[in-house]
Structures are given as structure tokens and as C-alpha cells.
C-alpha positions, 0 to 999 in steps of 0.5 A: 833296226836296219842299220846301213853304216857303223855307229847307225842308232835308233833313239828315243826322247821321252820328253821334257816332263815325261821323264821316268824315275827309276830311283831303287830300281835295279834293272831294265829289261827289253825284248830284242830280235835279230837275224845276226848273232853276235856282240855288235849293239849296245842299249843306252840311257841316261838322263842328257843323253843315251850314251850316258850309260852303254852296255853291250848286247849279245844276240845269242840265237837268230831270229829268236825273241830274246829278253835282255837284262840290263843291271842298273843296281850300281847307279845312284838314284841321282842318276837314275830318278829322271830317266828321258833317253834311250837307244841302241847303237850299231858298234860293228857293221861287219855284216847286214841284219834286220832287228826288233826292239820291244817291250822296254821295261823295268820289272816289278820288285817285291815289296820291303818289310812294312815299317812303324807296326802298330798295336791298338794304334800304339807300339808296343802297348801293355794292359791291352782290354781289346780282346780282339786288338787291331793291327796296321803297318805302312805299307813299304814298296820300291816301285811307286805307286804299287799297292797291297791289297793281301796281308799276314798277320802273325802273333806268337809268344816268343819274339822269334816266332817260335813258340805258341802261335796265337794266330796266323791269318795265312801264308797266302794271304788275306785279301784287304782294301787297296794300300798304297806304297807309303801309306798305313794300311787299314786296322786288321783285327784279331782273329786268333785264339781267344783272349780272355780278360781272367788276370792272366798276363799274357805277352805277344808279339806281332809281325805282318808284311803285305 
């Protein structure tokens, strides 16, 4: 950026069909330079135009790379699941500076609780005979096209996971086949203490996030 004159911008049109859907997403970030400390830029975006949206940038050291957040939390989807435009704007040209802009982004979010827990392909089975039951869940991202590819399965006596542990595959994580956002994920099976098929009832609960 070298700006000559107030209101100078630098734009950028993704394109008819190369819009960006930013639904759930909850920032963008950049990374900007500059030789001019101060509030005198803003970063814009939307979906006609790039003023749809301006927020004001301060550049707090000179010629120092700093990385800007800009919060988006407070957009609807509609607003934000088409993205195209995007700028900055000179909005005081009090004083020369030479600028860089790099590495616009949103950053990745962590993936939500995994939905629709199944046992032996069913929820919450009873005379369960497998004795090593398999599990799977759907696997539940904010960013598309994410995958999981680790899971942990727990299985306790008590439904707040406070009484005897069954099983825990790992707080680390057990590596599995790649799974997309939305999909069912493979049938993991039990690997816990032994289960025995004696008349004893035993009653289990299971939870798993990827």
C-alpha cells in the first residue's frame, strides 16, 4: 500500500463463483506491516461490496508484522456464507507510509461434540451379547471440509463419568480412518475391561469426541 491521497483503497474481487462461505465463522485475521503507527486504515468485506462491513485497523509498532483480528461472531450466516470483496481503506492521509498485507485468513475452530452416538448401531441398546461392542458418532465441524482423523472413547458405570471406568482409549487420541465433517465415522470397538456374558447385568455409559 502506498497511499497518495485520502480514501486511496486496495481491493480485491474473488469472483463470481469463487465466493468464500464463512458461515459459523467467527473471525478473520491478516497479517499487515507498516512504517506509520496509528488508526488511519480500515479492513473491509462483504458480500456486494467491501464496505459492507469496515472495521478500523491500528498499527501499534512500525515496521513490525502484526497480526489483525477482525470479529465477525456478530454476522448472520446470510451475511457472511458468500463472501467476494475484500479491501483496505486510507481513512487519514495526514502522513506517508508504505504498507504490506499478507496472509488473509480465517483461522480453524475446534470441532463441536459429535452427534447421534451409537452402540451396536443402535442408541442405547439393552441385552447387548457383543462382548467387544462397536461405537460411532458423526462427526461434527464448523469448518467445512475438515476431517477427524484421532477419537476417544470412554465408557463408565455412572452417566457423569465418575464411577468405574470401563475403558479410556486415550486423552491423546487413537489415530482412525480419515472422517469428514457430517459423515459417521468408522465402528470402533471395544477395548476396555473384559465383559463376560455370566447373567450379571452390567449398565454403561459411553461418550467419544474426535
Amino acid at each position: 500500500i502506498e497511499p497518495k491521497a485520502l480514501n486511496d483503497t486496495i481491493t480485491r474481487d474473488l469472483g463470481a463463483g469463487n465466493e468464500k462461505d464463512l458461515s459459523n465463522v467467527t473471525q478473520i485475521k491478516f497479517d499487515i506491516r507498516s512504517s506509520r503507527t496509528g488508526t488511519y486504515l480500515q479492513f473491509g468485506w462483504g458480500e456486494s461490496a467491501y464496505t459492507d462491513h469496515l472495521s478500523s485497523i491500528t498499527i501499534n509498532s512500525a515496521n513490525i508484522w502484526e497480526t489483525k483480528t477482525i470479529d465477525i461472531s456478530g454476522f448472520s450466516n446470510s451475511e457472511k456464507d458468500a463472501l467476494r470483496y475484500l479491501g483496505f481503506k486510507v481513512t487519514n492521509a495526514d502522513s506517508n507510509f508504505t504498507g504490506y498485507i499478507d496472509n488473509i485468513y480465517t483461522p480453524n475452530q475446534a470441532p463441536t461434540a459429535p452427534t447421534s452416538l451409537l452402540c451396536e448401531g443402535t442408541t442405547n441398546p439393552t441385552n447387548v451379547t457383543d462382548l467387544t461392542p462397536e461405537f460411532s458418532a458423526i462427526y461434527n465441524d464448523p469448518d467445512t471440509g475438515d476431517i477427524a482423523n484421532k477419537y476417544r472413547v470412554e465408557v463408565n458405570t455412572a452417566s457423569n463419568f465418575t464411577g468405574t471406568v470401563m475403558w479410556d482409549s486415550g486423552a491423546d487420541g487413537t489415530a482412525m480412518a480419515d472422517c469428514t465433517q457430517g459423515n459417521r465415522c468408522q465402528d470402533i470397538s471395544y477395548a476396555g475391561t473384559a465383559l463376560s456374558l455370566n447373567g450379571a447385568t452390567v449398565v454403561a455409559l459411553a461418550r467419544m469426541r474426535y
